[in-house]
DSSP file (Angstrom, degrees, kcal/mol; ACC not computed):
  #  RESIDUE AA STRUCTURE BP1 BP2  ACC     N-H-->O    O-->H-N    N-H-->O    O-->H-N    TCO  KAPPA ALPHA  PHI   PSI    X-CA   Y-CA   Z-CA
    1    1 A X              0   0    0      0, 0.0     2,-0.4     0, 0.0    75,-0.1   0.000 360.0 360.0 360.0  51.2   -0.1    8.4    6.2
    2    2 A X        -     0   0    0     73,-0.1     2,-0.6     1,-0.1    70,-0.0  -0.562 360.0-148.6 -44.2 110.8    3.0    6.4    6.7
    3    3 A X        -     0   0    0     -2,-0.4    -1,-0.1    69,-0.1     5,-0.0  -0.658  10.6-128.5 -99.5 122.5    2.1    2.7    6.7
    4    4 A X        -     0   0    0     -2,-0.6     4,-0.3     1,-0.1     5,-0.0  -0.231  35.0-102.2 -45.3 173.2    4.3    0.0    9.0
    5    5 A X  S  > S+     0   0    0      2,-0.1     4,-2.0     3,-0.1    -1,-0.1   0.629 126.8  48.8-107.0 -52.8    5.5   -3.0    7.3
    6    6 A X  H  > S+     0   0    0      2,-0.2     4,-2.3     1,-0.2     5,-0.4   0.987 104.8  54.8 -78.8 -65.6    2.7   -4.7    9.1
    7    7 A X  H  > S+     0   0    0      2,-0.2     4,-2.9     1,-0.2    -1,-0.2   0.889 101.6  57.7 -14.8 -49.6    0.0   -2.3    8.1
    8    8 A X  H  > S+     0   0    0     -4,-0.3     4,-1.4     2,-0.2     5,-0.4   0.949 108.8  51.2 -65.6 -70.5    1.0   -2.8    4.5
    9    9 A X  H  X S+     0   0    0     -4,-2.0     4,-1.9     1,-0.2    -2,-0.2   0.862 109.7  43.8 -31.4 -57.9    0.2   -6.7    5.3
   10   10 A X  H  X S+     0   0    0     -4,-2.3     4,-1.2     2,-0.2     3,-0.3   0.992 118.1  50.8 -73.1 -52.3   -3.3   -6.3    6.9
   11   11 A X  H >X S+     0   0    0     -4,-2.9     4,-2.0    -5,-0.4     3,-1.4   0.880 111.5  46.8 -31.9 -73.7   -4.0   -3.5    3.6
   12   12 A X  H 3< S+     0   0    0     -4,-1.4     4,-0.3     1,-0.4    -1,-0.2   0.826 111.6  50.7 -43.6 -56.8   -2.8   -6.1    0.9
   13   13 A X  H >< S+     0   0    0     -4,-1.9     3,-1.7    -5,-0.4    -1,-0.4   0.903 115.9  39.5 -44.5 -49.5   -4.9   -8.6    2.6
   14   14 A X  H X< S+     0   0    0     -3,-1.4     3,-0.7    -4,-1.2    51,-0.4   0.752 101.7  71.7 -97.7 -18.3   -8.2   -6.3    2.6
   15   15 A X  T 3< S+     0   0    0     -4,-2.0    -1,-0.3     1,-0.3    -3,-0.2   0.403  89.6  69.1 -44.7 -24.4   -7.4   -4.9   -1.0
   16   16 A X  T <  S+     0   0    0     -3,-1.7    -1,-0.3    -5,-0.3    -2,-0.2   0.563 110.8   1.5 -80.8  -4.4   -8.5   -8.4   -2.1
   17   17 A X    <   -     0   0    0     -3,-0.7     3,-0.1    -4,-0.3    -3,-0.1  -0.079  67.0-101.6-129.2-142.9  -11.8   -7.9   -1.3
   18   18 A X  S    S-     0   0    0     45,-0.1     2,-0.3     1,-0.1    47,-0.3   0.377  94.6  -2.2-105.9 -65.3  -14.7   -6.1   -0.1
   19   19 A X        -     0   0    0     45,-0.1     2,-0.2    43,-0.0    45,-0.2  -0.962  64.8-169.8-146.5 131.4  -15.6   -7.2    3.6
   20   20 A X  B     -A   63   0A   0     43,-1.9    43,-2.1    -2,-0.3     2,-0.1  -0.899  17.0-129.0-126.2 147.7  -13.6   -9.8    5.5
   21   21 A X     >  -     0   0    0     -2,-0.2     4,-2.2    40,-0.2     5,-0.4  -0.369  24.4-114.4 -73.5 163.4  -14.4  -11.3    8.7
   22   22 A X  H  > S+     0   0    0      1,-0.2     4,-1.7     2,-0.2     3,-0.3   0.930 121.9  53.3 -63.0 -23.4  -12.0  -11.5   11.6
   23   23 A X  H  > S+     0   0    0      1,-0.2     4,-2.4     2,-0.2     5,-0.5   0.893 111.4  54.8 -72.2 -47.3  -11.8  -15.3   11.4
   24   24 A X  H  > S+     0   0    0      2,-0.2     4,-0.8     3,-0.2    -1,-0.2   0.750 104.3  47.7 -58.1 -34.4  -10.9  -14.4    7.6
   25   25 A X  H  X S+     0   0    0     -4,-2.2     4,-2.5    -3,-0.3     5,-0.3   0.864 110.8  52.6 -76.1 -58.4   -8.0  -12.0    8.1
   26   26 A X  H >X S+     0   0    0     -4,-1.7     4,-1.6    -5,-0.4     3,-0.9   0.870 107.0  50.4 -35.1 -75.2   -6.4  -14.3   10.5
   27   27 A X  H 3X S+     0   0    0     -4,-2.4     4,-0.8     1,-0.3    -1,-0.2   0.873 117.4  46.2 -36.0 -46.5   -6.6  -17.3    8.1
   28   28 A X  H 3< S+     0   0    0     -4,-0.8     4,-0.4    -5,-0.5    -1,-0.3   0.949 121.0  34.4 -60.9 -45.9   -5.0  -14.8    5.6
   29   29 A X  H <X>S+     0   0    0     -4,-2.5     4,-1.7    -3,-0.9     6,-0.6   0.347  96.1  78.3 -70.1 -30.9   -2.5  -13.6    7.7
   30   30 A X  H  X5S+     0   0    0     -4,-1.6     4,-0.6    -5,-0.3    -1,-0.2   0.808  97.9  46.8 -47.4 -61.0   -1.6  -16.4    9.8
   31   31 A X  H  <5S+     0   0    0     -4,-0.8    -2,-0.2    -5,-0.2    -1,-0.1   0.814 116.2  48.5 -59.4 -35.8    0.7  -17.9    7.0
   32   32 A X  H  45S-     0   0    0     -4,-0.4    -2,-0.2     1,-0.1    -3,-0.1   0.957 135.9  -1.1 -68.6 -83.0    2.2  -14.7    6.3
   33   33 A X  H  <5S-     0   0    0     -4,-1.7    -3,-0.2   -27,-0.0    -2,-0.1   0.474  92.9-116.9 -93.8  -2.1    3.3  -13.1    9.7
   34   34 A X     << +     0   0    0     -4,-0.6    -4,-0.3    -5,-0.6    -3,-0.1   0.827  53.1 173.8  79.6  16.9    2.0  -16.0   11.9
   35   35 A X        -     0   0    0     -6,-0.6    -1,-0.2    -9,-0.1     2,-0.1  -0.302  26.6-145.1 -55.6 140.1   -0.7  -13.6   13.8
   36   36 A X     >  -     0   0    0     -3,-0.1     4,-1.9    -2,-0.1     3,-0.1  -0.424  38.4 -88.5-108.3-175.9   -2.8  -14.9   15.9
   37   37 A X  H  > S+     0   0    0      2,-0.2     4,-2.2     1,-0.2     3,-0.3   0.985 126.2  51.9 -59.3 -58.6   -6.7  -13.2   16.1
   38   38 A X  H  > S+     0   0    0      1,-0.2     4,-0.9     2,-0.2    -1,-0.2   0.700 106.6  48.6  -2.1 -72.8   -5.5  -10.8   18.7
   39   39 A X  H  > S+     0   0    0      2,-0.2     4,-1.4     3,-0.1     3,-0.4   0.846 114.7  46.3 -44.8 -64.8   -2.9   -9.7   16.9
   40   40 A X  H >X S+     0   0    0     -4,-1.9     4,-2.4    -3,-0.3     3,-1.1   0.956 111.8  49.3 -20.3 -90.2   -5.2   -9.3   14.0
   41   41 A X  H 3X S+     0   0    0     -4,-2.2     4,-1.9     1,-0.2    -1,-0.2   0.560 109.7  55.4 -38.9 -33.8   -7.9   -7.5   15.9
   42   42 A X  H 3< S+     0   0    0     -4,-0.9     4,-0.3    -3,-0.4    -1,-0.2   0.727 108.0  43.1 -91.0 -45.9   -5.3   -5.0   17.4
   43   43 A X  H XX S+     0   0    0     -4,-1.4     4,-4.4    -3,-1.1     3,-2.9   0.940 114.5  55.4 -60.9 -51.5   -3.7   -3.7   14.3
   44   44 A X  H 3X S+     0   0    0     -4,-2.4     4,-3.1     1,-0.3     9,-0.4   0.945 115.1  40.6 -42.6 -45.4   -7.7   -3.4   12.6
   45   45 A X  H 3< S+     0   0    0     -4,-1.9    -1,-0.3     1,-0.3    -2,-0.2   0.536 115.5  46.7 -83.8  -0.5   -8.7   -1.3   15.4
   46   46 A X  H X4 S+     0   0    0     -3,-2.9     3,-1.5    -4,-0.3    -1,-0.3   0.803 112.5  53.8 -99.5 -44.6   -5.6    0.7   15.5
   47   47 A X  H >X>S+     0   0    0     -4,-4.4     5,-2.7     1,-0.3     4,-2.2   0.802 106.6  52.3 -39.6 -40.0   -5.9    1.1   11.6
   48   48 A X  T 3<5S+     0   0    0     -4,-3.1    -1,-0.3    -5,-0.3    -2,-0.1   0.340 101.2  55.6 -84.7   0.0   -9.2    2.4   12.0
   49   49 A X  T <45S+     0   0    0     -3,-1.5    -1,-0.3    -5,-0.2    -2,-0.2  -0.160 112.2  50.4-115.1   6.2   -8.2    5.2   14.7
   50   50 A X  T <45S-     0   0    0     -3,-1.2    -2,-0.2     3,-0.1    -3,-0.1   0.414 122.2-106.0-115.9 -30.3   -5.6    6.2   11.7
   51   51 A X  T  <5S+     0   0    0     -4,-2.2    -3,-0.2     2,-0.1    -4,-0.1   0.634  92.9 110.4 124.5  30.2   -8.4    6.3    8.6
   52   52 A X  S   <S+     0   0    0     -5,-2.7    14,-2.0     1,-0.2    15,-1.2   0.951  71.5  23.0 -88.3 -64.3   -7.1    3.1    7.3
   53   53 A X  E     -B   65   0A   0     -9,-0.4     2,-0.5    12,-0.2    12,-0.2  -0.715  69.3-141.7 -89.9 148.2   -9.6    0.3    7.8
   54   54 A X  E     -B   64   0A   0     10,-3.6    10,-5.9    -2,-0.2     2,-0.3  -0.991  14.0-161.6-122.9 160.7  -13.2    0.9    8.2
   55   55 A X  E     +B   63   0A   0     -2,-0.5     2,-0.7     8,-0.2     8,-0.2  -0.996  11.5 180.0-153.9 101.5  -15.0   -1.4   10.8
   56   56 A X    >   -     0   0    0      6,-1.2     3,-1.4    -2,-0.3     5,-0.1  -0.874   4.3-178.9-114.2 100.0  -18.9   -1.7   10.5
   57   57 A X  T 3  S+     0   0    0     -2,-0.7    -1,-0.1     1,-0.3     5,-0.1   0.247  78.7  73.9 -99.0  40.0  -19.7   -4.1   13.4
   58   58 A X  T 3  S+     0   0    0      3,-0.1    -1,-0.3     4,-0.0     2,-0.2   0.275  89.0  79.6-109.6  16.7  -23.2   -4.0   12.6
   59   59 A X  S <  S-     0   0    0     -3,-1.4     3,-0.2     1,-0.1    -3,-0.0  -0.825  82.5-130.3-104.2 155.1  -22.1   -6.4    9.3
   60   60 A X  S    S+     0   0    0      1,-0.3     2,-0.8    -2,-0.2    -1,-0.1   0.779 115.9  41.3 -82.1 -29.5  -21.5  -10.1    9.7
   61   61 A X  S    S+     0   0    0    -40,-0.1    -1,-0.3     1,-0.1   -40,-0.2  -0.967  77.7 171.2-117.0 105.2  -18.1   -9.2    7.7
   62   62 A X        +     0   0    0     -2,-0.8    -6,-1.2    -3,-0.2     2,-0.4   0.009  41.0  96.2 -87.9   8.8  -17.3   -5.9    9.5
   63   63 A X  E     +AB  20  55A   0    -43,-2.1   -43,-1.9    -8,-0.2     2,-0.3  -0.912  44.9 158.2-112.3  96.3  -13.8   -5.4    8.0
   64   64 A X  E     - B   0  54A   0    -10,-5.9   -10,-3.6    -2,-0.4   -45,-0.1  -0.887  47.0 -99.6-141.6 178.4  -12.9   -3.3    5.2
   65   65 A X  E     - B   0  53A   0    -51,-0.4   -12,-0.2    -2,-0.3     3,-0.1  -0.372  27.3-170.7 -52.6 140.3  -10.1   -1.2    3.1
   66   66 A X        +     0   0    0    -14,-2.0     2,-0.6     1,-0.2   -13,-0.2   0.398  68.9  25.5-118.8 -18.9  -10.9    2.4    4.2
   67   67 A X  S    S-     0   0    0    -15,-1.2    -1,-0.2     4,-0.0   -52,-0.1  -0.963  81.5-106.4-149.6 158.1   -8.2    3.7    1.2
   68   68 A X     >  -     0   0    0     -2,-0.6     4,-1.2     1,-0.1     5,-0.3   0.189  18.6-124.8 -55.7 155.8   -6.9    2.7   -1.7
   69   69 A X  T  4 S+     0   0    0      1,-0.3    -1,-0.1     2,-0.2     4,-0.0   0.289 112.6  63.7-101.8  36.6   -3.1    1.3   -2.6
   70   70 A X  T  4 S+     0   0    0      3,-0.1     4,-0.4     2,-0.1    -1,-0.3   0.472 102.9  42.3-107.0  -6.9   -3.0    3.7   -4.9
   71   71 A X  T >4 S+     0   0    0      2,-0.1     3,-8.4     3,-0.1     4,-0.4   0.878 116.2  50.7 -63.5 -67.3   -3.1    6.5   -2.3
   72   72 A X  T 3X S+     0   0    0     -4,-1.2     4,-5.6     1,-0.3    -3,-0.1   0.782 105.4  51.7 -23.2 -48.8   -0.9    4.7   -0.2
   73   73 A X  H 3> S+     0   0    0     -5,-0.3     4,-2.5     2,-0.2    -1,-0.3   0.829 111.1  58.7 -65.6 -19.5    1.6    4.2   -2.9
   74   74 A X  H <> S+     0   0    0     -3,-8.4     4,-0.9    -4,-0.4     5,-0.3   0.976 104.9  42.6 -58.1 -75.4    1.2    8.1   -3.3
   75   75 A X  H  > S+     0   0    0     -4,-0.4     4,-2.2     2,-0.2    -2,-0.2   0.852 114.8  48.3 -57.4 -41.9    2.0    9.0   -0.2
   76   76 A X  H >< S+     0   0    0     -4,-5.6     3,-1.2    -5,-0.4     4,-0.5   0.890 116.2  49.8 -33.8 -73.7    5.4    6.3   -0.1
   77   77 A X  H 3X S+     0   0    0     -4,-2.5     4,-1.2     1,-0.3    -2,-0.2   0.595 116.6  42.6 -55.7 -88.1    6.2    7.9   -3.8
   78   78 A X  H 3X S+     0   0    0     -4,-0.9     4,-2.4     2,-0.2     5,-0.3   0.671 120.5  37.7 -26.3 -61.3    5.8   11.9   -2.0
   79   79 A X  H XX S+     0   0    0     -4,-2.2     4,-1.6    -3,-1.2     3,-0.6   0.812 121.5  48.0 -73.0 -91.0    7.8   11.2    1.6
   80   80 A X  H >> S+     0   0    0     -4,-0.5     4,-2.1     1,-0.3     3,-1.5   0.399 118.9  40.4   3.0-100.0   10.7    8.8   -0.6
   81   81 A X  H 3X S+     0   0    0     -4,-1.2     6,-1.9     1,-0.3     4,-1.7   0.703 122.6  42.0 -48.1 -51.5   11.0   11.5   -3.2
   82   82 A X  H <X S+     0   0    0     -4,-2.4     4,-0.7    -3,-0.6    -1,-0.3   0.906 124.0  35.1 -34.1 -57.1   10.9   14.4   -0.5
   83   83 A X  H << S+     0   0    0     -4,-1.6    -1,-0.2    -3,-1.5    -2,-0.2   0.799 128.3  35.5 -78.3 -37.5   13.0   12.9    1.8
   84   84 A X  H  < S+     0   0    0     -4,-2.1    -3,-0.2    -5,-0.5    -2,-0.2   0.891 130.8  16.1 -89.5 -68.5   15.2   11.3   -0.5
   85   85 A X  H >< S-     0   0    0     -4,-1.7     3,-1.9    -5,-0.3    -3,-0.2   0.121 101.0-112.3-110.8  22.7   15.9   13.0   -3.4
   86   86 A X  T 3< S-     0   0    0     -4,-0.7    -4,-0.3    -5,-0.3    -3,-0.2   0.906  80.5 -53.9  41.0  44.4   14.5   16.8   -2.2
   87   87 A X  T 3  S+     0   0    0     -6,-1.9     2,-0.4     1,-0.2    -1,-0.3   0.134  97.2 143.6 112.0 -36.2   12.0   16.7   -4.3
   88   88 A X    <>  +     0   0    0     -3,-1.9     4,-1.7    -7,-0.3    -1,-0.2  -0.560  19.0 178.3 -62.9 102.1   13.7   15.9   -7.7
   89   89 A X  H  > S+     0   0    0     -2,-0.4     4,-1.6     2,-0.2     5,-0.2   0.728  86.3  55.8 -90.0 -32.9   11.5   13.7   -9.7
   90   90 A X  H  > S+     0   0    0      2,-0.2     4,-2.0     1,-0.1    -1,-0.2   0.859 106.6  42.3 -62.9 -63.7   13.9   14.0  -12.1
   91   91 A X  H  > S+     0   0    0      2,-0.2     4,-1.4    -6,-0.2    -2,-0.2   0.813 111.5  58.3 -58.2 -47.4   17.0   12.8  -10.1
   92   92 A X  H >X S+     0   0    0     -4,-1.7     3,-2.6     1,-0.2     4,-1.7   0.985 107.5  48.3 -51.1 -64.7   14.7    9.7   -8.3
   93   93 A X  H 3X S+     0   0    0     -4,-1.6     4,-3.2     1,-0.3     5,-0.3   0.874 111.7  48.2 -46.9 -36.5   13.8    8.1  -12.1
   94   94 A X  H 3X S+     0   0    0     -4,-2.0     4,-0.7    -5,-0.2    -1,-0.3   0.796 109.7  52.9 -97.8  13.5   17.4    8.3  -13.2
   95   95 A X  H XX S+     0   0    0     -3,-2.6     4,-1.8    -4,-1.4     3,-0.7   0.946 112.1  47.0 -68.6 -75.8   18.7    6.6   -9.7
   96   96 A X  H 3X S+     0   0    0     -4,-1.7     4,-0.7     1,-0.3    -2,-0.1   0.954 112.3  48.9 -52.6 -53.1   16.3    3.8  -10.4
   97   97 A X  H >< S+     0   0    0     -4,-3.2     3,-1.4     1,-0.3    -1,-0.3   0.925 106.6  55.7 -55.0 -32.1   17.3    3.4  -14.1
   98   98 A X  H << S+     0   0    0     -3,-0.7    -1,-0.3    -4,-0.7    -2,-0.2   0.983 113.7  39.9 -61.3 -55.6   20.7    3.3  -13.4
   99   99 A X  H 3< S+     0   0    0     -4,-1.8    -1,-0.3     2,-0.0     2,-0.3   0.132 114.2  57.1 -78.4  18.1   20.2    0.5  -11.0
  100  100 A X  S << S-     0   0    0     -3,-1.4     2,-0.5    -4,-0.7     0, 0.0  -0.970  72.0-135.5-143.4 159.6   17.7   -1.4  -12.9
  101  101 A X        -     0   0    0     -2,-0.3     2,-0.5     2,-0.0    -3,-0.1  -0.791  29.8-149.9-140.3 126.2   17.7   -2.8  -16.3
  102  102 A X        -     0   0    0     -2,-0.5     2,-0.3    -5,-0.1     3,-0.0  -0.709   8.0-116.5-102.2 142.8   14.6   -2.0  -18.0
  103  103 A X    >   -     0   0    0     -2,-0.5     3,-3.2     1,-0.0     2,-0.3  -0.960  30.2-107.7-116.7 138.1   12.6   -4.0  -20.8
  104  104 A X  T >> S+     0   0    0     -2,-0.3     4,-2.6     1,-0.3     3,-0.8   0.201 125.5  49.3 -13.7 -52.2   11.8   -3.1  -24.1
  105  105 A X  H 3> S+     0   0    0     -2,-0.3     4,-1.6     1,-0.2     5,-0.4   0.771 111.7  53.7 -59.7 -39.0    8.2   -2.6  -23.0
  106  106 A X  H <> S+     0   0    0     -3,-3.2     4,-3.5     2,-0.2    -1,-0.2   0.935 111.5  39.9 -44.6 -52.2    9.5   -0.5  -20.0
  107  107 A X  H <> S+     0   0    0     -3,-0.8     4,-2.5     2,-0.3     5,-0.2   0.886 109.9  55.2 -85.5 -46.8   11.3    1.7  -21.8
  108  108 A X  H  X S+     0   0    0     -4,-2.6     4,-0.9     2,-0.2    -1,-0.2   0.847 112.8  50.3 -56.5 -35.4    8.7    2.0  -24.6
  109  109 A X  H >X S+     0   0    0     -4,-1.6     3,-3.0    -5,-0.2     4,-0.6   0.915 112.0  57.2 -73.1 -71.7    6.1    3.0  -21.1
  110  110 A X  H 3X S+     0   0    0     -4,-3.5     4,-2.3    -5,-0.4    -2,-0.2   0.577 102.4  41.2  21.3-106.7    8.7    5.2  -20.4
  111  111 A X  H 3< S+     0   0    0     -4,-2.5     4,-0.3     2,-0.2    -1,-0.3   0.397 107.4  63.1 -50.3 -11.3    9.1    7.2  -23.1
  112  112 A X  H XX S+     0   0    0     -3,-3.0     3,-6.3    -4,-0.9     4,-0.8   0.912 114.2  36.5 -82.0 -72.5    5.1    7.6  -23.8
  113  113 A X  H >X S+     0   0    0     -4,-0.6     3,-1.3     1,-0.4     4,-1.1   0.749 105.6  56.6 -79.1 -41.3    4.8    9.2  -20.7
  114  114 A X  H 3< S+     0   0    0     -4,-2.3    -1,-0.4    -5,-0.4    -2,-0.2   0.715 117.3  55.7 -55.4  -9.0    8.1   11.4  -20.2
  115  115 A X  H <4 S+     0   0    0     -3,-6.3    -2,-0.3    -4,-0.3    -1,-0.3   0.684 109.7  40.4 -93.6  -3.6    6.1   12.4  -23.7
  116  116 A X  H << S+     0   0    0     -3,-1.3     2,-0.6    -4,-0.8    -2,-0.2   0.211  88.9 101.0-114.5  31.7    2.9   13.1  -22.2
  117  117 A X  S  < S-     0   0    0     -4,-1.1    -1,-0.0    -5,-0.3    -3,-0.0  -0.767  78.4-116.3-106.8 116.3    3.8   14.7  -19.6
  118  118 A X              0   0    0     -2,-0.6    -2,-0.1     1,-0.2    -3,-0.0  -0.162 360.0 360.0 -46.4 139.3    3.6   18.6  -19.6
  119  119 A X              0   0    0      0, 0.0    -1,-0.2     0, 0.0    -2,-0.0   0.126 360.0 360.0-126.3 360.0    7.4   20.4  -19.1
């Protein structure tokens, strides 16, 4: 379940909510990537022929999240680390830290979990 750049957009939008009309996603969406209803409608229905959105058009708001962003984020975190680092969970985390500058509270999240995590 690789999501487009645009996908991620329509998601983020429906992740605020429950059930949006079309007239509703546009408005959202419009400011962002400048989409017109079309546009809109043509990603939902494409989404929903991947397991993305679900689309009940027997609801006055027929438009809704069909998964969660924390699958999604799964599956980024799974390909990335596969693809990237072959696997090595180990090797991604200390690539990030090195390039990023952590705060106390970070660090402190950190460490709880690299201590509650079974080795």
């Amino acid at each position: 379940m690789k999501l487009t750049e645009a996908e991620w957009a329509v998601l983020d939008v429906l992740w605020t909510g429950e059930r949006f009309s079309l007239g509703e996603l546009t408005g959202a969406l419009k400011p962002i990537k400048g989409w017109n209803k079309n546009t809109v409608y043509t990603y939902l229905t494409r989404m929903e022929g991947k397991g993305l959105v679900s689309i009940d058009r027997s609801h006055p708001k027929p438009y809704g999240a069909a998964v969660s962003r924390e699958q999604c984020a799964r599956t980024e975190r799974e390909e990335l680390l596969s693809k990237v680092y072959g696997g090595a969970a180990g090797d991604l985390i200390a690539a990030f830290l090195k390039d990023s500058s952590l705060s106390r509270q970070e660090a402190e999240r950190l460490r709880q979990m690299l201590d509650d995590m079974e080795v």
